[in-house]
C-alpha positions as CSV (number, residue, x, y, z in Angstrom):
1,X,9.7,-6.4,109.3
2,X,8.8,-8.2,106.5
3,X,7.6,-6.9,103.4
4,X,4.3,-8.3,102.3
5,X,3.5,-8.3,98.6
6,X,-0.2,-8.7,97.2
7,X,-1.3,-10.8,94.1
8,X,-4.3,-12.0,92.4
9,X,-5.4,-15.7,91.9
10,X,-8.0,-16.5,89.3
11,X,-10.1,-19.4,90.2
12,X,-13.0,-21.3,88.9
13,X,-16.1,-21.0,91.0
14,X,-16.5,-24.2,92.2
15,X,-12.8,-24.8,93.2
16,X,-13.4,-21.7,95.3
17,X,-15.9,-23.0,97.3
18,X,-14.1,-25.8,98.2
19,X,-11.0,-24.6,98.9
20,X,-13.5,-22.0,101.4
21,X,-14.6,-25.1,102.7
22,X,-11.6,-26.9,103.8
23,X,-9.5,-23.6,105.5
24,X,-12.8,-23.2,107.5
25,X,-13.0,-26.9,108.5
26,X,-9.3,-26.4,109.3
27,X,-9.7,-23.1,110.8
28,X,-7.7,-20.9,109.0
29,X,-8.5,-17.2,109.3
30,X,-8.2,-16.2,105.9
31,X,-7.4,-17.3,102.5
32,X,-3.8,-15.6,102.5
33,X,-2.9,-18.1,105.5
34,X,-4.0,-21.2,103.9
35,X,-2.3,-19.9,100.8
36,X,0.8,-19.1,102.6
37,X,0.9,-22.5,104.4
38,X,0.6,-24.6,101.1
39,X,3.1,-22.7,99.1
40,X,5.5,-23.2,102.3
41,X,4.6,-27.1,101.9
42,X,5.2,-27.2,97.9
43,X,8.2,-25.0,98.4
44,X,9.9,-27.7,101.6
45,X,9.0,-31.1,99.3
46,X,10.6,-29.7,96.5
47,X,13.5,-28.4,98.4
48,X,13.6,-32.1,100.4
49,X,13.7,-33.4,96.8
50,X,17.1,-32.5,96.6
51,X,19.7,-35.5,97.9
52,X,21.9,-33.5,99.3
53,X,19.9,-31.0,101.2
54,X,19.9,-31.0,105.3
55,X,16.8,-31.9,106.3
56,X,15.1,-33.5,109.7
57,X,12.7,-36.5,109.2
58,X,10.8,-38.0,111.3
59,X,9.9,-42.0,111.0
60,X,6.8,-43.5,112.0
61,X,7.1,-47.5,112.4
62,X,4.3,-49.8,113.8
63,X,6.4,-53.7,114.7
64,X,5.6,-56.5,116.4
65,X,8.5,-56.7,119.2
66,X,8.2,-60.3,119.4
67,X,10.3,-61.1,115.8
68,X,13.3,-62.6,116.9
69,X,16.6,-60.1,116.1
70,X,14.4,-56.7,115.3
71,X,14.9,-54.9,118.1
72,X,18.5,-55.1,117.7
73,X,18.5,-54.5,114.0
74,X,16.4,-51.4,114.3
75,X,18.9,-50.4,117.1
76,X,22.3,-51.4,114.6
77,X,21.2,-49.3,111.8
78,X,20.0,-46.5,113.5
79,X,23.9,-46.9,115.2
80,X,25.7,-47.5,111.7
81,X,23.3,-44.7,109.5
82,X,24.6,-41.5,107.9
83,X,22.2,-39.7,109.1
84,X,22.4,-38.2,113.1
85,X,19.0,-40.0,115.1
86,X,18.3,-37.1,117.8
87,X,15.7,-39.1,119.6
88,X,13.1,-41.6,119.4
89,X,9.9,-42.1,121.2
90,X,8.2,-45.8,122.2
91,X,5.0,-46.8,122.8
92,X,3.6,-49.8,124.0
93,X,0.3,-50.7,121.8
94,X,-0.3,-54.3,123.2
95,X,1.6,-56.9,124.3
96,X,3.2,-57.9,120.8
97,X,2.7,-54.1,118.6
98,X,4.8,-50.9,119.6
99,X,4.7,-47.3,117.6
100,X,8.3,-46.1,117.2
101,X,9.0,-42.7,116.0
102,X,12.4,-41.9,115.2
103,X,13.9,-38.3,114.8
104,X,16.8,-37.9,112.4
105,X,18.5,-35.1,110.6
106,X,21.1,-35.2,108.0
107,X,21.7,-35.0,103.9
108,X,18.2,-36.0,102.3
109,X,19.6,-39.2,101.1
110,X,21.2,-40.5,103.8
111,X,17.7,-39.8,106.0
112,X,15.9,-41.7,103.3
113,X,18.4,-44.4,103.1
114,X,18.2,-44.8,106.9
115,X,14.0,-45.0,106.6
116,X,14.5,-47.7,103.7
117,X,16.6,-49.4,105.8
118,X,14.3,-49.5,108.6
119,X,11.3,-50.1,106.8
120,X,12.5,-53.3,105.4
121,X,13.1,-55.0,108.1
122,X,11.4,-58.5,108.8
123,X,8.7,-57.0,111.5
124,X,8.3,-54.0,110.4
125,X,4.2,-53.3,109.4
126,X,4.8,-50.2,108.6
127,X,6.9,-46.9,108.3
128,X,5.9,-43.6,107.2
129,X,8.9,-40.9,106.3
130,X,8.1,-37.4,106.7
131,X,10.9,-34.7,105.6
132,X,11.1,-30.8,106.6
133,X,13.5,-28.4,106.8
134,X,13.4,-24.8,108.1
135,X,11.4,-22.5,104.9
């Protein structure tokens, strides 16, 4: 079992109350969680900071299917990449948009390289690169 260690936090009045205010809209059950939960976050985006650092990332695209050659471009460098794509999901929006997420795990830089790639294509509205790694 882990050890748990207790420590103070000084904090202005007014940055109190709205820190209160946002674990109970999220529905944390105490201060320590909340506090626990966004030193885990600093702690993985600093560690995800690091190029060479194994990470899984998770890419959100919105494209329009209809631009001729991006299907098969999305599907070549996902093929060609450094980084090892586990899985992707597909979802039809319309009859031209689809929302692609793509799973992918590798060195930091080669999963960010892979997302540039992506998100550059001609097609591609937009891409959103998420990083994590076990804390």
């Amino acid at each position: 079992m882990e050890r748990i260690t207790r420590f103070g936090v000084s904090l202005n009045s007014e940055l109190l109350r709205r820190f209160d205010a946002l674990i109970k809209e999220e529905g944390y059950s105490s201060r320590s969680e909340a506090i626990r939960d966004l030193l885990r976050e600093k702690i993985v985006e600093s560690e995800c900071g690091n190029p060479d650092e194994e990470v899984v990332g998770t890419l959100t695209m919105l494209y329009n299917h209809d631009v001729p050659g991006l299907v098969n471009n999305l599907l070549d460098i996902q093929h060609h990449c450094k980084a090892k794509v586990s899985a992707t999901t597909h979802i039809h929006l319309d009859e031209h948009h689809c929302v692609e997420v793509l799973l992918a795990r590798g060195k930091a830089k080669d999963v960010r390289e892979l997302a540039d790639a992506v998100r550059a294509l001609k097609g591609i509205d937009y891409g959103k690169l998420v990083l994590t790694k076990a804390v």
